[in-house]
Residue, then its C-alpha position, 0 to 999 in steps of 0.5 A: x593510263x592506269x595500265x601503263x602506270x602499273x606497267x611502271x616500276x618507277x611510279x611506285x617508287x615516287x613516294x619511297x624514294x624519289x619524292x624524298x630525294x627531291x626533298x632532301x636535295x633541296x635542303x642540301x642545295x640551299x646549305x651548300x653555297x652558304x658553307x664558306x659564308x657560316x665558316x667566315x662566321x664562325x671565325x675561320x679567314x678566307x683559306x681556313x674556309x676553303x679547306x673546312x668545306x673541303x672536308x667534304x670531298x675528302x670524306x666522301x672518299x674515306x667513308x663511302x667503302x665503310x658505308x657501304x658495308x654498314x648499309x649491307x648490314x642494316x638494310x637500306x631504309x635503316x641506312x636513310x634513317x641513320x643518314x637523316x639523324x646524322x644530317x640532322x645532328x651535324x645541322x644543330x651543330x652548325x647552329x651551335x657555332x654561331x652562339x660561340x664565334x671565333x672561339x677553337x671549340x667551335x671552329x672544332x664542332x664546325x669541322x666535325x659537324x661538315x664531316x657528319x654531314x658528309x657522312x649523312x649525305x653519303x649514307x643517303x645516297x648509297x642507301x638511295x642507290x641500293x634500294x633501287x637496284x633491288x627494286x627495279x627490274x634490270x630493263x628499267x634500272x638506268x630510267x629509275x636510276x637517272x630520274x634519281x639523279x635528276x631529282x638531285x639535279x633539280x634539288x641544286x636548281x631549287x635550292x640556291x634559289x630558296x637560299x636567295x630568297x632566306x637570305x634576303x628575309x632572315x639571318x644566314x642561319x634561316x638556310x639550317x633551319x629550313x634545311x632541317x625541317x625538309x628533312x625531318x619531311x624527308x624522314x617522315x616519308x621514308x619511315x611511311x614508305x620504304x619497305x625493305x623488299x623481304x628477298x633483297x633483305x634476306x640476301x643482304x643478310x646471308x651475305x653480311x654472314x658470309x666469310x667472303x663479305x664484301x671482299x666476293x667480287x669475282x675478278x671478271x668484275x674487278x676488271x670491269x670496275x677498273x675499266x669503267x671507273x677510269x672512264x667515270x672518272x674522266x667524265x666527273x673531272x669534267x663536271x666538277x670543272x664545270x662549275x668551276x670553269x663557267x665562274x672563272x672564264x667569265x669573269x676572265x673574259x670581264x662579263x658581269x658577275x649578273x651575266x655570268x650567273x644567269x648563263x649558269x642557271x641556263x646551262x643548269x636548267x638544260x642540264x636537268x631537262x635532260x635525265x629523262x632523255x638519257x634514262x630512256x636511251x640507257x635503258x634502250x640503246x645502250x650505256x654508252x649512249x648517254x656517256x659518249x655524248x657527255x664526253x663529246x659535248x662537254x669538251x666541244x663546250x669548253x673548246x668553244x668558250x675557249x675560242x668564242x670569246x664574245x657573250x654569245x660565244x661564252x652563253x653558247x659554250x656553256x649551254x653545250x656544256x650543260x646539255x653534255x652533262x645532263x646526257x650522262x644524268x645517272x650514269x654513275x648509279x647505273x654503271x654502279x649497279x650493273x657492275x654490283x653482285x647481286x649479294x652484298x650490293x651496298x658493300x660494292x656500291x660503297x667501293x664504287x662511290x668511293x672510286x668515282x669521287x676521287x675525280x670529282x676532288x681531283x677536278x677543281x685542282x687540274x685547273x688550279x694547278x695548271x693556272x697557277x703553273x701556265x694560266x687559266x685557258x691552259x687549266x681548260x685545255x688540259x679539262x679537254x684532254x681528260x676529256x677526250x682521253x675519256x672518250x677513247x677510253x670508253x668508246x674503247x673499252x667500255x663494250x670489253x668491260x659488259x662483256x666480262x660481266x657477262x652483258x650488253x652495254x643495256x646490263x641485259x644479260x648475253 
């Protein structure tokens, strides 16, 4: 066990990096059901609070590229710092709200405190991603990196619960608080644990100094970038419907909002059990094993809930939903990561970020729009079709894209 334990690159990484992921995405997961709720509070109607949670999709996409370009600058622990602080400041200002309900000063702080906040999570996740990149030897990136993202997976499972449970005791501003004190527990093991690696640091900053910046990527990668975005775009459009389709289509078919919520929490739970399956098979097989079976299952899901319209029909569509989601547990991050120049990672991955979020914002509006315009089965048949356009897409293309970096389909080099 000793032996395998210092084999592994991830057991290191516990205390730097995953531990405090976890942490953090607890305090997110309890903050992010109760958003609308505290916009209610503070004065805005029901649209007003729609478009102020809104924000930060919008600010996801903006932001990330300026990151990203910060992070390459200050170095990556600096970076999770900075991200705590601005996550820490955009919760105070959240509370601040409350004392002046109703008022235009705090319907303002509330907007420019969701876009700190957007800026804080952003700036974790690349500063998260780029450390990793750096310190996990290539044949284990797609383990560390999908273990990350089942540390946020389990983060979103835990922390609705824990909002439940406050919610149940204390004030909604219970949920802020506590979202505070994970962080301020958060930062304190990244101020005792993440040591920048002195290599990594010396290549961020000769790059930062370099004419070429952020703008050195060779065109081989651009095209690959091209490639590979639009087939993780097509997958993100999927998961940010998921959370959509789940609600809507059960409450459409007249199940009770208890069963409807409950059969979520089942397709979340497979959904995380699965980022250990799909680092593994990244990592060994290939990419495309974890992306191609997401944009099978996923699709066949929504199919089957469309068709089978019973309880159990609704339960068995949604759980191969989730259990086509957590296939692809990480994927983004890695193909992120392959796809960065070994210089300036941060800066790229800030691009990358940028780019993959558009189909996560654009999601929810495919089915919005096509309900509005047709209904709502119309909504997740054109979900399918993203879908399935994703999986030739990427079953096609996705080999042309490593091979113009110069890799297999496990990142190795040729």
């Amino acid at each position: 066990m000793a032996k395998f334990l210092d084999r592994n690159p991830i057991t290191r990484l516990i205390l730097p990096i995953y531990l405090p992921a976890l942490i953090f995405a607890i305090g997110s997961g309890t903050v992010m059901p109760v958003l609308a709720l505290a916009a209610l509070d503070v004065g805005f109607d029901e649209a007003g609070s729609s478009a102020a949670v809104g924000v930060l999709g919008f600010v996801s996409i903006v932001i990330s590229p300026l990151l990203g370009k910060l992070i390459a600058r200050i170095g990556d622990k600096s970076a999770l710092i900075a991200g705590s602080g601005a996550a820490l400041v955009a919760l105070g200002g959240l509370l601040w709200t409350w004392a002046y309900p109703g008022t235009t000063p705090s319907r303002a702080v509330f907007v420019l405190a969701i876009v700190l906040l957007a800026v804080g999570s952003n700036s974790w996740s690349l500063a998260r991603q780029a450390y990793l990149a750096e310190s996990i030897p290539p044949m284990w990136r797609a383990r560390g990196l999908s273990t990350l993202g089942g540390m946020i997976r389990i983060g979103q499972l835990i922390g609705p619960l824990v909002a439940t449970a406050l919610l149940t005791a204390w004030a909604l501003q219970s949920v802020f608080i506590f979202n505070i004190l994970l962080i301020f527990l958060a930062l304190a093991l990244i101020v005792a644990y993440v040591v920048p690696d002195p290599a990594a640091e010396r290549k961020r900053v000769s790059a930062g100094q370099s004419e070429e910046g952020s703008r050195g990527l060779e065109h081989r990668s651009k095209l690959a970038t091209a490639i590979l975005g639009i087939g993780i775009n097509c997958l993100n459009v999927l998961r940010a419907n998921r959370s959509v389709i789940v609600p809507l289509w059960g409450t459409f078919l007249g199940f009770q909002p208890t069963f409807v919520t409950a059969t979520f929490a089942v397709t979340a739970l497979l959904d995380t059990l699965m980022f250990i399956v799909s680092g593994s098979l990244m990592d060994r097989r290939g990419r495309h094993w974890a992306l191609l079976p997401s944009l099978v299952f996923m699709p066949i899901g929504i199919v089957v809930m469309i068709l089978w319209t019973t309880p159990l029909g609704f339960v068995v569509g949604a759980a191969i939903l989730g259990f086509g989601n957590g296939f692809g547990a990480g994927i983004v991050m890695t193909m992120g990561a392959d796809l960065s120049p070994i210089t300036n990672r941060a800066a790229f991955l800030g691009i990358w970020q940028s780019i993959v979020a558009i189909g996560t914002a654009a999601g929810p509006f495919v089915v919005s729009g096509m309900t509005a315009a047709v209904s709502l089965r119309a909504g997740l048949w054109a979900t399918v079709a993203i879908g399935a356009f994703g999986l030739i897409w990427c079953a096609a293309l996705v080999p042309v894209a490593y091979r113009r970096l110069g890799t297999d389909l496990r990142g190795m080099p040729l």
